[in-house]
C-alpha positions as CSV (number, residue, x, y, z in Angstrom):
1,X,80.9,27.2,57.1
2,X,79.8,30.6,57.8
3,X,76.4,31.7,56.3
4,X,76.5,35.3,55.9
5,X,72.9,37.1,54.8
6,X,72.5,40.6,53.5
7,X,70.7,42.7,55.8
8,X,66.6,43.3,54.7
9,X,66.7,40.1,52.8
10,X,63.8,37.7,54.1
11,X,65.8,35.4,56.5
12,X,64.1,31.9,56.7
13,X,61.4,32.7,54.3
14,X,59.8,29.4,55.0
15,X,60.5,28.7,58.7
16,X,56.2,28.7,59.4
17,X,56.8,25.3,57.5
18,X,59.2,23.3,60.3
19,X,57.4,19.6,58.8
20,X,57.5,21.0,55.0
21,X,60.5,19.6,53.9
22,X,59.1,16.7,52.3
23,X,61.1,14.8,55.0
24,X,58.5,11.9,54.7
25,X,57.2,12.4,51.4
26,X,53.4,13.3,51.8
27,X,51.1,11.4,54.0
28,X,50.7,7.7,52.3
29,X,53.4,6.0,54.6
30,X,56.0,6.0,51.8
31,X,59.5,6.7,51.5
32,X,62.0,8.1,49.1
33,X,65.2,9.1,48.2
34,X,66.3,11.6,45.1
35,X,64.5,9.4,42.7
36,X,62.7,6.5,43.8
37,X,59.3,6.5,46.1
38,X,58.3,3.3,47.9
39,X,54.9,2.5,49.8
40,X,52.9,-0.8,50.6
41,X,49.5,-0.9,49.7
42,X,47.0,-3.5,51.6
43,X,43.9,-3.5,49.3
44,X,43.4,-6.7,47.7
45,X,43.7,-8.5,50.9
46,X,47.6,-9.1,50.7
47,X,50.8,-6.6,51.0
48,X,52.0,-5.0,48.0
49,X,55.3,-2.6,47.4
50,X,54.7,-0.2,45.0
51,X,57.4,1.6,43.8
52,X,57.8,4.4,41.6
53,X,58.1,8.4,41.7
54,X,56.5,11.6,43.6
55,X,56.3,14.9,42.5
56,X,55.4,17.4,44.9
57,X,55.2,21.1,44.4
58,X,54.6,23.4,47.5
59,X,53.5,26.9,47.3
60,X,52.8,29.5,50.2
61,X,51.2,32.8,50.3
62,X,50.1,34.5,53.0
63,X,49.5,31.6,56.5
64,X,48.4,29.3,53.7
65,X,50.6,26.5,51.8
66,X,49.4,24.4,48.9
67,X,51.0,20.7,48.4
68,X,50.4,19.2,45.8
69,X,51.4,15.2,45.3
70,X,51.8,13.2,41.9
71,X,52.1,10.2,42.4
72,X,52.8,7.5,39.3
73,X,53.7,4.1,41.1
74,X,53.5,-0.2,40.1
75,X,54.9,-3.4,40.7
76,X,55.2,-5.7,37.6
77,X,55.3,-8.7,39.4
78,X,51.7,-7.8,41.0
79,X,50.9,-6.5,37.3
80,X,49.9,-3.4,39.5
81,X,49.8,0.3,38.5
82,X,48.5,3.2,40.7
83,X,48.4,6.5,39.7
84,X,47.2,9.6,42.8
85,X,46.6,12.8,42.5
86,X,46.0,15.3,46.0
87,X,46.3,18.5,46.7
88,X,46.5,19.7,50.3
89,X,45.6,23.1,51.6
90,X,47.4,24.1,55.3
91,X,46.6,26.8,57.2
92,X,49.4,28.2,59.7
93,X,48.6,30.0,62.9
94,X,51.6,31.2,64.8
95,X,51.2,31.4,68.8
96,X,54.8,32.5,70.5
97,X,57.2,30.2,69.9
98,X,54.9,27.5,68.4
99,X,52.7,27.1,65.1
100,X,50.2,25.4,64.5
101,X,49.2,23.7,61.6
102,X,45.5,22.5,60.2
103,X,45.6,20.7,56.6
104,X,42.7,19.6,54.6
105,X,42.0,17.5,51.5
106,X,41.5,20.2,48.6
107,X,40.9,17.5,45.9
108,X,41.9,13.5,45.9
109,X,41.8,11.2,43.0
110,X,43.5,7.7,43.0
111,X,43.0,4.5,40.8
112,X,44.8,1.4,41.1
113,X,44.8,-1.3,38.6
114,X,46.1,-5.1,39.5
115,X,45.4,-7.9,37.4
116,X,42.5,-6.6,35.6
117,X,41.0,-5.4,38.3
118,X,40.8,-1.2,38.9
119,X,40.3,0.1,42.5
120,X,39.0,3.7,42.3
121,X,38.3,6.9,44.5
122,X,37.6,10.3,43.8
123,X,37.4,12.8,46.2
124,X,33.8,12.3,47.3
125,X,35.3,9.1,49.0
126,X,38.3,10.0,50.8
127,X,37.9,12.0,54.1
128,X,41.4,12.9,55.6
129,X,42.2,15.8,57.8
130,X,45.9,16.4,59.8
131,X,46.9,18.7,62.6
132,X,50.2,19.4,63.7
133,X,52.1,21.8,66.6
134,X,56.2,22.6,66.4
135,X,57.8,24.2,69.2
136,X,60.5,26.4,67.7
137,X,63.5,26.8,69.6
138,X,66.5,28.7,69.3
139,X,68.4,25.9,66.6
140,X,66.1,23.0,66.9
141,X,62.7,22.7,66.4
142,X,60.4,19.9,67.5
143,X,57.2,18.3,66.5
144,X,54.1,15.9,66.5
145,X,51.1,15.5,64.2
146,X,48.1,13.0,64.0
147,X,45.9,12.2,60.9
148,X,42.5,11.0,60.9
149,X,41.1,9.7,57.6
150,X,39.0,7.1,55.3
151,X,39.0,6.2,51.9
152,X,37.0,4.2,50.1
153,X,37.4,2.1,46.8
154,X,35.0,1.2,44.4
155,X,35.7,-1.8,42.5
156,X,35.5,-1.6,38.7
157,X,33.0,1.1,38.8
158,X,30.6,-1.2,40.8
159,X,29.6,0.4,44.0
160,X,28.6,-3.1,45.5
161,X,32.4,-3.8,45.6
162,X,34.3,-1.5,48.1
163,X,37.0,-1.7,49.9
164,X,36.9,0.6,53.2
165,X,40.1,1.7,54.4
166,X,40.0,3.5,58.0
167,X,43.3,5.1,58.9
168,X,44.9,7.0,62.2
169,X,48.4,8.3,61.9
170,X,50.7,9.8,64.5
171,X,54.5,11.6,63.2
172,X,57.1,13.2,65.5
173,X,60.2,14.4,64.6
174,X,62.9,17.3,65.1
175,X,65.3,19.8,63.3
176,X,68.9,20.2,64.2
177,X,71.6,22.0,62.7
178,X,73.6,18.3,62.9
179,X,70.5,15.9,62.5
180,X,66.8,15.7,61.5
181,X,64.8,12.7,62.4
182,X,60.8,11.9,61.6
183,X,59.4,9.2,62.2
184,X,55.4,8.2,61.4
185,X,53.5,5.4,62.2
186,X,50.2,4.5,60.4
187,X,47.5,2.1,61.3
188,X,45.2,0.7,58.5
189,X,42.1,-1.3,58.8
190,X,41.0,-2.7,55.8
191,X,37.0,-3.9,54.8
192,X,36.0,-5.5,51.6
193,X,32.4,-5.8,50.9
194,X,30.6,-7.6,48.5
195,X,27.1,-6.5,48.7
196,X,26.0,-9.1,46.6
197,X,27.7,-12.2,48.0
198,X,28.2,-11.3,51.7
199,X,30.2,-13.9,52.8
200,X,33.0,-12.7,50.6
201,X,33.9,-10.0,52.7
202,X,36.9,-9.8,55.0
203,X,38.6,-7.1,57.3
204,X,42.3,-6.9,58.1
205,X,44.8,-4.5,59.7
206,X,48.2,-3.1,58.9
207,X,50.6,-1.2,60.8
208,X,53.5,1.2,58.8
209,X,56.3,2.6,60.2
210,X,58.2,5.2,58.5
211,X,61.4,7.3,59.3
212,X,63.5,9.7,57.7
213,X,66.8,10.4,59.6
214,X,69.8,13.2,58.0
215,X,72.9,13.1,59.7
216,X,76.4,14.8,59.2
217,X,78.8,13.2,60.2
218,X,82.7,14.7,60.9
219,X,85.8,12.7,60.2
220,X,89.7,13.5,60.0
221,X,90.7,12.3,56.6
222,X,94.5,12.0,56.3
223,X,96.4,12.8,53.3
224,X,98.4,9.8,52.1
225,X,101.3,10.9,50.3
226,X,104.3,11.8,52.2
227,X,105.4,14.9,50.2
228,X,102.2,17.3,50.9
229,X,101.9,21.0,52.8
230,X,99.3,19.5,54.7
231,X,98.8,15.8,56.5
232,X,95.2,15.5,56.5
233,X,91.9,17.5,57.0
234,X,88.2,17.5,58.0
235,X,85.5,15.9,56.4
236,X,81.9,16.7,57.0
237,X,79.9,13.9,55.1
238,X,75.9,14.4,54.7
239,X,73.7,11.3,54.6
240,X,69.8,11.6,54.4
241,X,68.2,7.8,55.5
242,X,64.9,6.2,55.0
243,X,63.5,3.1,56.5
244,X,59.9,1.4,55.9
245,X,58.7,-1.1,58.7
246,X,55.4,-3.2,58.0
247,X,53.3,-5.9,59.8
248,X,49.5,-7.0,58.6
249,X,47.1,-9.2,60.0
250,X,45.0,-10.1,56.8
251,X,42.7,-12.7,55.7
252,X,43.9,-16.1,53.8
253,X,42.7,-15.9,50.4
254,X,42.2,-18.2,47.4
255,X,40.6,-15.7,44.4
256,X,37.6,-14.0,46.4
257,X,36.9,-17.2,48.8
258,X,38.0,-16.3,52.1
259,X,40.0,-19.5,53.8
260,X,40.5,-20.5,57.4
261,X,43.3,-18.9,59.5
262,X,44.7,-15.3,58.8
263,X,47.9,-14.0,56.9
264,X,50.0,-12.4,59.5
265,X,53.5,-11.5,58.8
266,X,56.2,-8.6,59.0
267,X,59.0,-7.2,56.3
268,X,61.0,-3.7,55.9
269,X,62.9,-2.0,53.2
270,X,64.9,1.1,53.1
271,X,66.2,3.5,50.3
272,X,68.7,6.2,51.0
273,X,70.4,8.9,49.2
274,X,74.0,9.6,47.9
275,X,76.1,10.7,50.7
276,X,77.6,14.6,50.3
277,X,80.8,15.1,51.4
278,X,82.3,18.7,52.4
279,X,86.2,19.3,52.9
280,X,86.5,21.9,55.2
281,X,89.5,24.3,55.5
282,X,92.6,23.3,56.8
283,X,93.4,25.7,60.8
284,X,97.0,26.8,60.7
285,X,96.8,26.8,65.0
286,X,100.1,24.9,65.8
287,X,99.4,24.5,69.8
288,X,96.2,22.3,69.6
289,X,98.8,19.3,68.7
290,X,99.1,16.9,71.4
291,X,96.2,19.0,73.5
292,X,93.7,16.7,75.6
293,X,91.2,17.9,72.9
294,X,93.1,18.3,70.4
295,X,90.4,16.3,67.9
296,X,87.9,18.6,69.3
297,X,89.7,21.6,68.9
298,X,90.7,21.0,65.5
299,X,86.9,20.1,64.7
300,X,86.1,23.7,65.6
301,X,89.3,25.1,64.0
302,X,88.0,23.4,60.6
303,X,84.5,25.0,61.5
304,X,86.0,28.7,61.5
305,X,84.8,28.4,65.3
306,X,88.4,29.9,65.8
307,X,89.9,31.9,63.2
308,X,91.1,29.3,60.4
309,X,94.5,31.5,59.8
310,X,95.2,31.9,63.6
311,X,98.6,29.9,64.5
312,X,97.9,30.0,68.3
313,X,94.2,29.6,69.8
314,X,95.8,29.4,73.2
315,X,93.6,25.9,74.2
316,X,94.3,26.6,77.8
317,X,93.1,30.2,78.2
318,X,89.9,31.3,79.0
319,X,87.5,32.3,76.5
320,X,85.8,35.2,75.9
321,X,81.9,35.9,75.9
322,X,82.1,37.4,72.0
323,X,84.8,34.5,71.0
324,X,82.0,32.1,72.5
325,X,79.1,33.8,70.3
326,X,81.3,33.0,67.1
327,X,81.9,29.4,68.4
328,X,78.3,28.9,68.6
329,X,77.2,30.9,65.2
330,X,79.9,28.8,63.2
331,X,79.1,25.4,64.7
332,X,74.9,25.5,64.8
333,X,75.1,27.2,61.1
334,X,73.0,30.2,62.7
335,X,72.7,33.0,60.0
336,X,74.0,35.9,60.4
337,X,72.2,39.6,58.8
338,X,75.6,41.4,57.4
339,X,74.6,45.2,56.7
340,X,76.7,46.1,53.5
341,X,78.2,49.3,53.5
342,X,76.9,51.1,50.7
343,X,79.0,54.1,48.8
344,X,76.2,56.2,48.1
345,X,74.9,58.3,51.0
346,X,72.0,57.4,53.3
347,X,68.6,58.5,52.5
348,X,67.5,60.8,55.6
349,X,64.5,59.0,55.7
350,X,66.5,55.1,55.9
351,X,66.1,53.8,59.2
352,X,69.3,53.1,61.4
353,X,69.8,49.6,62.6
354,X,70.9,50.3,66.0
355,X,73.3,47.6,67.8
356,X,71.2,45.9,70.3
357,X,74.3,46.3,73.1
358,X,76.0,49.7,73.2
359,X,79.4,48.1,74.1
360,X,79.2,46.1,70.9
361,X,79.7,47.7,67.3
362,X,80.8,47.1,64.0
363,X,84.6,47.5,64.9
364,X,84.1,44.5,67.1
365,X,85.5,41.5,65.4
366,X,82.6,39.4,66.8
367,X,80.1,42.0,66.0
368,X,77.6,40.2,64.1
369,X,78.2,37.0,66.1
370,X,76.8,38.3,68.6
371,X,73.9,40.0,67.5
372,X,73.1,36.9,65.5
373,X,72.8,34.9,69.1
374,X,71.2,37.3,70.9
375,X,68.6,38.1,68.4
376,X,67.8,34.3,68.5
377,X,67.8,34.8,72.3
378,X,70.7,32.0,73.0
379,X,73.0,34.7,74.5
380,X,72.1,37.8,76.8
381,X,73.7,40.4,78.2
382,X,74.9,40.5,81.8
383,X,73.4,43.1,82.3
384,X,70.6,45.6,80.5
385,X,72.2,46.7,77.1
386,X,75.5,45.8,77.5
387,X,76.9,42.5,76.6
388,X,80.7,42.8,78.4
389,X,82.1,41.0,74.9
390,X,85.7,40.8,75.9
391,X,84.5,39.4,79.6
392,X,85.7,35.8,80.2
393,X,82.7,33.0,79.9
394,X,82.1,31.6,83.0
395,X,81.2,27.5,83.0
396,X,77.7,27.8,83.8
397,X,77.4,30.7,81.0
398,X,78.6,28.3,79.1
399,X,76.0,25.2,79.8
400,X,73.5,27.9,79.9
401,X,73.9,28.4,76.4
402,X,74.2,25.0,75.4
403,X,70.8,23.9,76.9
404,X,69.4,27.4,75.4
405,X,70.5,25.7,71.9
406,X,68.6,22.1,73.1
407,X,65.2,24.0,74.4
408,X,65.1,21.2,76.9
409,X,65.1,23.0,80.1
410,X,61.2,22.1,80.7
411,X,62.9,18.7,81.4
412,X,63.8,19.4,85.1
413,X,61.6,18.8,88.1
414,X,58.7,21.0,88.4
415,X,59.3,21.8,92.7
416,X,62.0,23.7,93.0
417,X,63.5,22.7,96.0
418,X,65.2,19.7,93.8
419,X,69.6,19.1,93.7
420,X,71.6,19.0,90.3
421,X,73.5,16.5,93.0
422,X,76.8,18.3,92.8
423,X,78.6,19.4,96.0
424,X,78.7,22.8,95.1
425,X,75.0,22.9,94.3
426,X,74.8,25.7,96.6
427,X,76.4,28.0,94.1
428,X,74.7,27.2,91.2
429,X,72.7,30.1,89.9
430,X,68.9,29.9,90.6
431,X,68.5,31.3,86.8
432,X,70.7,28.4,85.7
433,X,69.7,25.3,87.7
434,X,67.3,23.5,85.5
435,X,70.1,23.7,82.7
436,X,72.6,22.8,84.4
437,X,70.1,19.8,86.2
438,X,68.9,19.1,82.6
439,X,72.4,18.9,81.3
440,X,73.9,16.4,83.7
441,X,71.0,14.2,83.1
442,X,71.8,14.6,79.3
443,X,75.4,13.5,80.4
444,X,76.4,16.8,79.0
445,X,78.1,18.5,82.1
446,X,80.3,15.4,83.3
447,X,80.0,13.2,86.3
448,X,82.6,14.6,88.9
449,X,81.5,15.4,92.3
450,X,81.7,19.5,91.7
451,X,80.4,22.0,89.1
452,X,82.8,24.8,89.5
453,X,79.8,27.2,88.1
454,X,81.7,30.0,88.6
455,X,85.0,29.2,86.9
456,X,86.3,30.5,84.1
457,X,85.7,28.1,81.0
458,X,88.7,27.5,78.7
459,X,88.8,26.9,74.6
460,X,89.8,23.7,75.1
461,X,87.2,22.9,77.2
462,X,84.1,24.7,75.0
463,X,85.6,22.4,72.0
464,X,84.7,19.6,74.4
465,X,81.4,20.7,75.2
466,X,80.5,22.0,71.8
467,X,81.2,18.3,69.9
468,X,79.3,16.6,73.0
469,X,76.4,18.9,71.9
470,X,77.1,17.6,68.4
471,X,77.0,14.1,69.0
472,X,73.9,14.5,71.0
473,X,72.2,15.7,68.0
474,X,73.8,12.7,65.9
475,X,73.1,10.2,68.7
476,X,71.1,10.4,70.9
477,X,68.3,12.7,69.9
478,X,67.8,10.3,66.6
479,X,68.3,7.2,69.1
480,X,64.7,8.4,71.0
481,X,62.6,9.7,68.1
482,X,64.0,7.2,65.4
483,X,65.2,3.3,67.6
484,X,63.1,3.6,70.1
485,X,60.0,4.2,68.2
486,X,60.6,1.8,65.8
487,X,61.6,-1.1,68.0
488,X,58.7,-0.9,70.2
């Protein structure tokens, strides 16, 4: 699993574009998987899935990214076609740890024909601007965004025939190395006007609810035959879903007369890709078996957390500060900048990369673990330049980390005179209590009556607390930004 990155190459060449990844295909309230794109379109007074495909193309120079959407969509049993074309321009500003992001329509064009009829709007017509603001953390990033826009449709070409659609959006979403999760929710009121026969007109509302979840999910897979070197293995399996929600509150209509009572109902669909599955290598460590964590253990064996060809991990021993670097490197997929050692001499004029700890250099088998976490500020040193790599990890070094990874510490109570509510809350750290606080609320530091900051922290026990970190990100974090929104 390791992800090993020669040095000067541009790491993360797009990380200014945290909502980019075409998670939730544009801004139309559709979804997709690898080929298909479905939306539901509200114009002719009744809900309409159009299905179809998306092309987007994203290019970025400078703070600036151009996205660029094709879309070529119908439903034959609506004997409706749309065809939109929009080009969005965003500008990037990066403040600290956050960006923020401004996007603007560049150009718009978008006809839709159903039954004879062809609803039109060029640029002229559509007013739509975004904003958004991600707060990058050391693994995950999070984010919201609201949209503000109007569109208008002329009706075959006359102008006395529009239909006005007024539109506020709000998305949130995250990034983990585990799971990623957006969700957007898009509220639609709809006016058709008939300049020339008034009482034709009508208004509506619709409400769409979008969300794009990717998951991996890790499960032993045992070999069936009896005769075999090995009995079974990990398996990591990637799955990328997508679920639509819709509700309308819309006029009853018979051709263009507009009827008593109102058209209120609900529906959802959901497309999702091919699974991906990933075998991962088979640990040789023979005294994991019948360990209290052995499942755990083994997880982070298969992970190259531990050294994949090590017989003995020792589960019960304490683990070391630079072992604990390459558990968290190999587990959150962090990248790592490997300098190759090149057989020609160095020019006098190549800058040195100096280690950033002077008891930590290349002849340290965690070497460029540990300037991988530090650099990304998860682990520091105990004291100034010097990292004490071979030092054991004490438990609340351990958590420390962990809630480093989350970026959740803002989570605990602003007056400091608060209790994590262990017994030995007295010897908690001051530096450490609002992880630690933030953690057992999380229900990631247990629920005994003591803490034991200070202990030593054993393999067995990181294994445990490195898969509860895992099944948070699977779990829960898509259980608040993807169930809870959607069942409000």
């Amino acid at each position: 699993m390791r992800r090993t990155i020669l040095l000067i190459v541009m790491i993360l060449l797009i990380t200014a574009l945290p909502s980019m990844a075409a998670n939730i295909p544009g801004y139309e309230g559709g979804i997709m998987n690898e080929n298909t794109y479905k939306e539901v379109i509200f114009v002719t007074g009744k809900p309409i899935v159009m299905e179809g495909t998306v092309d987007i193309k994203l290019k970025a120079k400078d703070n600036t990214i151009t996205e660029t959407y094709k879309y070529r969509l119908k439903n034959p049993l609506e004997d409706a076609e749309l065809d939109r074309t929009v080009k969005i321009t965003a500008v990037l500003e990066e403040k600290d740890n956050q960006i923020l992001a401004t996007r603007t329509v560049d150009s718009f064009r978008e006809t839709i024909d159903i039954k004879g009829d062809r609803y039109q709007v060029m640029k002229a017509d559509y007013q739509w601007n975004q904003s958004t603001v991600t707060h990058k953390r050391p693994i995950l990033e999070y984010y919201a965004g609201d949209i503000l826009a109007r569109k208008t449709y002329i009706i075959n070409k006359e102008d006395t025939n529009t239909v006005t659609v007024e539109i506020v959006g709000k998305s949130v979403g995250y990034n983990s190395p585990w799971s990623s999760t957006e969700t957007q929710n898009i509220e639609y009121l709809i006016q058709y006007q008939d300049k020339l026969n008034p009482s034709r007109g009508w208004k509506g509302t619709a409400l769409v609810e979008t969300s794009y979840n990717r998951t991996k999910d890790y499960s032993y897979e045992e070999n069936l035959p009896i005769q075999t070197s090995f009995r079974g293995g990990q398996n990591i399996v990637e799955r990328h879903e997508n679920v639509l929600k819709y509700s309308y509150d819309l006029p009853r209509l018979n051709g263009n007369i507009v009827l008593s009572g109102r058209n209120v109902g609900r529906d959802s669909f959901s497309i999702n890709t091919v699974p991906v599955p990933e075998r991962l290598s088979i640990p040789q460590a023979k005294d994991i078996i019948g360990h209290e964590y052995q499942d755990e253990l083994f997880l982070l064996a298969s992970l190259e957390a531990f050294p994949i060809d090590r017989t003995y991990i020792g589960p019960n021993t304490s683990i070391s500060r630079g072992e604990f670097a390459r558990v968290i490197a190999e587990t959150m997929d962090i990248p790592m900048e490997v300098e190759e050692e090149s057989p020609r001499r160095r020019r006098k004029n190549e800058e040195v990369i100096r280690p950033i700890f002077e008891d930590v250099d290349k002849t340290n088998a965690n070497f460029y673990y540990i300037e991988a976490v530090a650099k990304k500020g998860i682990m520091e040193g105990k004291e100034k330049g010097y990292f004490y790599p071979n030092h054991p990890l004490t438990k609340v070094e351990a958590y420390v980390t962990v809630m480093r990874l989350l970026g959740l510490e803002n989570l605990a109570p602003i007056n400091k005179n608060y209790t994590t509510g262990y017994k030995d809350d007295g010897n908690i750290p001051n530096w450490a209590k609002d992880y630690i606080y933030v953690a057992k609320e999380l229900k990631l530091a247990g629920e005994g009556e003591y803490f034991y900051p200070n202990r030593n922290i054993t393999k067995g026990e990181v294994a445990r607390l490195i898969v509860d970190l895992i099944n948070y990100m699977q779990e829960d974090l898509r259980q608040d930004y993807r169930e809870n929104l959607l069942n409000n």
